[in-house]
N, C-alpha and C positions, 0 to 999 in steps of 0.2 A: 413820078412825083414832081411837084411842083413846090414853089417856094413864095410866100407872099406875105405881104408888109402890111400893117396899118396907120395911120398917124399917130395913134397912140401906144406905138413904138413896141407892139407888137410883131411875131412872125406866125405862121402859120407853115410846116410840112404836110402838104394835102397828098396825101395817097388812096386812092378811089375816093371813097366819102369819108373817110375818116383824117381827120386836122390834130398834127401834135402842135400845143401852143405854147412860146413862151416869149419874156419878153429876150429887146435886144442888146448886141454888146452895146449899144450907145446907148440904150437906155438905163445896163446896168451900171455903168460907169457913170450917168449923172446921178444915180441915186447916192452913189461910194457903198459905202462897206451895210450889204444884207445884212441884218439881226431876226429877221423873223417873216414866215412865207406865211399868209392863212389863206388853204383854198376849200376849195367846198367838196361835196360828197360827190362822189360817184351815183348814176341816175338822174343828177339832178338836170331841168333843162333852161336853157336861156337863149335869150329872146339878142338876137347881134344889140351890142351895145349897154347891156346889165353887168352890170360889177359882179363879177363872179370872184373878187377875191384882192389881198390888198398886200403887198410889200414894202416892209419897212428896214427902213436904214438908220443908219446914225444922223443922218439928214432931213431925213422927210419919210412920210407916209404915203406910199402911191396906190391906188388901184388898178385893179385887173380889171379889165372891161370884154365883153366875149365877141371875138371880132367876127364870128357869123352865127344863126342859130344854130342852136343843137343839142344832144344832150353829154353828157361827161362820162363816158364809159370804165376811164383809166384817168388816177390822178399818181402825180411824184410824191409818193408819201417822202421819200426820204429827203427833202425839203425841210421840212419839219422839223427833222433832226439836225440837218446839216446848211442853214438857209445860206451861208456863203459861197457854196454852190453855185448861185444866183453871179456871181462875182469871178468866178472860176472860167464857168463855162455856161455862158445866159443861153448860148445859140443849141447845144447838142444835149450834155447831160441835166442840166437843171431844167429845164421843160417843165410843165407847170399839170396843164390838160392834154388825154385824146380827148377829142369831140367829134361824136358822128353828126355831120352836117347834117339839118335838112332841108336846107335849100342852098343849091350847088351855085345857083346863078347871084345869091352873094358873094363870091370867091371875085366878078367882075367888078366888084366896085375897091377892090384893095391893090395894092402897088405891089409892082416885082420889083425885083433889087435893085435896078438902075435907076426906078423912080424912088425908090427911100434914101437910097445914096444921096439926090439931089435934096429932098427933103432936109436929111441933115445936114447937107453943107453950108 
């Protein structure tokens, strides 16, 4: 398993072709306090880069963007019920998507943790 970043403060757990996606703890903490997760359906497929989904705080409205292609096999329903989750634990339990990649050789163009670390600082 491997571990990788997007600029838009995305993570990715890649295990063979399947990506669990969520955003990060620095992303959850600029949002502040989750109020509400809406992700999409299981099946559905996206193209790297299509908002698949959007998180809202007491602050702001952010999008989910799909940081490689693929389709949604597995979504966090319980989100839904519980979106501070998102605030809890951005990195393990709140998770958002699996996605079965389908094309692995986008996984090269996102950053491992030593590059997001410097991004954020």
């Amino acid at each position: 398993m491997a571990i990788y970043y997007t600029e838009e403060h995305e993570w990715l757990d890649v295990d063979g072709d399947i990506a669990t996606v969520g955003i990060t703890e620095h992303a959850a903490e600029q949002l502040g306090e989750v109020v509400y997760v809406e992700l999409k359906e299981v099946g559905e497929s996206f193209d790297k880069g299509d908002e698949m989904g959007v998180v809202e705080s007491v602050k702001a409205a952010s999008e989910i963007y799909a940081p490689v292609t693929g389709e949604i096999i597995e979504v966090n329903d319980s989100l839904s019920d519980a979106p501070a989750q998102v605030n809890d634990s951005p990195e393990s339990d709140a998770w958002f998507y699996k996605i079965r990649i389908s094309d692995e050789a986008e996984l090269e163009e996102l950053m491992d943790e030593a590059a997001y670390k410097l991004l954020i600082s």
